[in-house]
C-alpha positions in Angstrom: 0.0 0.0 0.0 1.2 3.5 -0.7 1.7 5.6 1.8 3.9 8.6 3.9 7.3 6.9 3.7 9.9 9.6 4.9 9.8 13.6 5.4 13.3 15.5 4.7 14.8 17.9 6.3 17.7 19.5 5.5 20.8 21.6 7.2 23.9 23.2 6.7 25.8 21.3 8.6 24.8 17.7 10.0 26.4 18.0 13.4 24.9 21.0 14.3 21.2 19.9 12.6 21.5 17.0 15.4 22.5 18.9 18.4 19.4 21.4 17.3 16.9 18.2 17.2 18.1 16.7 20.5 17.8 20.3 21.7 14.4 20.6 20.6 13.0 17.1 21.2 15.3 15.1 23.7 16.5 12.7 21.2 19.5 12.2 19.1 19.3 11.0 15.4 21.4 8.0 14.3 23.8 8.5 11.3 22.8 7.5 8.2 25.5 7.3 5.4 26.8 9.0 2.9 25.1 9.9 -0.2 27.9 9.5 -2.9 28.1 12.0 -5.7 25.6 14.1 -4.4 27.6 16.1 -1.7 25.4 14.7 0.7 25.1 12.9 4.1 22.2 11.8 6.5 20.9 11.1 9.9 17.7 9.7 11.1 14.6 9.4 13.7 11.9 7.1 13.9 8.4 7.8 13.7 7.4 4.2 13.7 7.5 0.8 12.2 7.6 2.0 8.5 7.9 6.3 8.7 11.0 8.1 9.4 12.5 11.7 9.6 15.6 11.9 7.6 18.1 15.2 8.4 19.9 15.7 5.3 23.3 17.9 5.3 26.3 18.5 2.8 29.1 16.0 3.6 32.3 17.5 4.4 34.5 14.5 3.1 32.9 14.9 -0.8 33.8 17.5 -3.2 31.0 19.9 -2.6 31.5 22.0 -6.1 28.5 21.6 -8.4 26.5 18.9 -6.1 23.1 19.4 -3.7 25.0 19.3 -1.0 26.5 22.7 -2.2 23.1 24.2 -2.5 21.9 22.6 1.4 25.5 24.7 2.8 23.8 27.6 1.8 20.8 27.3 4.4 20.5 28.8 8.0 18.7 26.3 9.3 16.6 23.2 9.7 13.8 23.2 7.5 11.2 21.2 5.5 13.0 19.7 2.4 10.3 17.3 0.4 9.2 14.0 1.4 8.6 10.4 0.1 5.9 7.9 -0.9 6.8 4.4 -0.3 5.3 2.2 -3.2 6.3 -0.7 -5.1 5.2 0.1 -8.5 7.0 2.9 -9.6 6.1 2.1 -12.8 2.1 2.4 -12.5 3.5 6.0 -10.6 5.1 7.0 -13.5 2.2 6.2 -16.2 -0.3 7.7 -13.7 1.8 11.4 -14.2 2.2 11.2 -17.7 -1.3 11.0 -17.5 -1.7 14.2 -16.0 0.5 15.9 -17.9 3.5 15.7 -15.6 7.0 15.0 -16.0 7.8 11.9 -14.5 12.2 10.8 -14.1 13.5 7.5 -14.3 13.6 4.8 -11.4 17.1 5.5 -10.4 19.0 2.8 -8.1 20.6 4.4 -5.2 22.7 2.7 -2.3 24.3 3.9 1.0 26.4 2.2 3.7 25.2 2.5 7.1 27.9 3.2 9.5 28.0 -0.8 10.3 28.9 -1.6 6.9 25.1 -2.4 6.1 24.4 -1.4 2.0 21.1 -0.4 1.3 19.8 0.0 -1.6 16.6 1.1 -3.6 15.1 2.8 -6.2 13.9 6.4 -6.4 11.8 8.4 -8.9 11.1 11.8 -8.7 8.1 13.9 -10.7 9.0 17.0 -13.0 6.7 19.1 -14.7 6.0 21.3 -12.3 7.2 24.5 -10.3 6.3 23.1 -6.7 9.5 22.0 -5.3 9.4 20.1 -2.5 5.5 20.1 -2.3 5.7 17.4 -5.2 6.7 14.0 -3.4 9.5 11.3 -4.8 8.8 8.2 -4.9 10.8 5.3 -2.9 10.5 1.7 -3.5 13.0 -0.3 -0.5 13.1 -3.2 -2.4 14.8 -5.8 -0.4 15.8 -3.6 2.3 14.6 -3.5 5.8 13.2 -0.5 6.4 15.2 2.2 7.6 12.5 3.2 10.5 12.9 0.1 12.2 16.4 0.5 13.5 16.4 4.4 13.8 16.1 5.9 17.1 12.3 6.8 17.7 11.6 10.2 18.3 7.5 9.8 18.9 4.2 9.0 16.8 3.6 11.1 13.7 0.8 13.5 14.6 -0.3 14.6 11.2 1.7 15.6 7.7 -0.2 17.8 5.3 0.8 19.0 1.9 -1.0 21.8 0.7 -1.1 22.1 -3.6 -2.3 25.3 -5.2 -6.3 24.9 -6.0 -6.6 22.5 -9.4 -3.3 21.6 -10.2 -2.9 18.4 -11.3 -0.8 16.9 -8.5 -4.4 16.7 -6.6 -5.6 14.4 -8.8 -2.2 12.5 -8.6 -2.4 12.0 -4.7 -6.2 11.3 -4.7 -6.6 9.1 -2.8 -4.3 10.6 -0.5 -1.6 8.1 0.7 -1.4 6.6 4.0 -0.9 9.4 6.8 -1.0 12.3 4.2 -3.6 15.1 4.2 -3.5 16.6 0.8 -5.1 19.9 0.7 -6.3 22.9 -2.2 -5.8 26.4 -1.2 -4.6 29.7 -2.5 -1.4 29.6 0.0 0.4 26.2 -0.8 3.2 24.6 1.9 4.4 21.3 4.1 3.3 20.9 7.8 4.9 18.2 9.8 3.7 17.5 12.9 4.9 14.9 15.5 5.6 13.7 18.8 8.8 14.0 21.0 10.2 13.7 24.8 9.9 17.4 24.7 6.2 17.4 23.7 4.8 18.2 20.2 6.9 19.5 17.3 5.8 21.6 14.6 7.6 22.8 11.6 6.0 24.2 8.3 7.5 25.5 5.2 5.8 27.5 2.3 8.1 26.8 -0.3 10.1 23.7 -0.1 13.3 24.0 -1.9 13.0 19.3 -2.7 15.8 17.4 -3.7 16.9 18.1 -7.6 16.0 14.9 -9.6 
């Protein structure tokens, strides 16, 4: 079943994007891995069995010239990045935008090593045809993979994710139904809210523009 995978958050500079989150919720995020060739590197909290938070940050052992993680060194701060739908049929995905009129990228293979030596690997698609950023999801399929939420630290229950699309475009007939855990929403004001539970009590962060990740 489809449904809210993973939200993104991303940093300027990972060790200081994980002594913010403990700050702010009482929990520290696990590293991740590197992200090879993009400039990038990760860490990440649980929200349960099969959701995560992932804290995305350029890595300072990569060659940062020309690469996202260039771009994510340029940012003051946390904030709301894009976010995933876990599915496996990226395929029927990718026909369903075409559809519509958007743009959809190849199913790209990707694969990190976890700090244990663990690869992972899986297969990503992002949509085009669009100027909404972040507010446009990717589209993740784990393969054989466990999961990466089940051996992050847990932060607390996901209290509610909503993506808000500009009234008719066509990425609100692409998400109806809405997937698992996702309130998908028409307005004249479009944006990401994530809210969820921590040791600290509820966590809130929104974001009217999502820069996303550049497929």
């Amino acid at each position: 079943m489809n449904g809210l995978d993973h939200v993104v958050v991303a940093a300027p500079d990972l060790a200081m994007a994980k002594r913010e989150f403990e700050e702010l919720t009482g929990v520290v995020p696990a590293d991740g891995g590197q992200h090879v060739g993009l400039g990038t590197r990760n860490a990440l909290v649980s929200f349960g069995a099969d959701c995560y938070l992932e804290i995305v940050a350029p890595d300072p052992e990569q060659t940062l010239a020309e690469t996202f993680g260039a771009r994510l060194a340029q940012l003051e701060t946390l904030t709301l990045l894009h976010w995933a739908i876990r599915t496996q049929n990226l395929t029927e995905v990718a026909a369903r935008a075409a559809e519509l009129g958007l743009a959809p990228g190849p199913a790209r293979r990707t694969a990190r090593a976890t700090p244990d030596g663990t690869r992972l690997e899986w297969e990503l698609m992002g949509v085009g045809g669009h100027q909404l950023g972040g507010l446009m999801p990717f589209y993740i399929d784990w393969l054989d993979c466990d999961h990466p939420a089940t051996s992050a630290p847990k932060v607390g229950r996901l209290e509610a994710f909503r993506v808000t699309f500009p009234t008719g475009h066509q990425a609100l007939e692409l998400l109806d139904p809405a997937p698992a855990d996702v309130s998908v929403v028409a307005a004249d004001k479009s944006g990401l809210m994530l809210r969820f539970e921590s040791p600290h009590g509820s966590i809130t962060w929104t974001e009217a523009a999502p820069l996303g990740f550049a497929f």
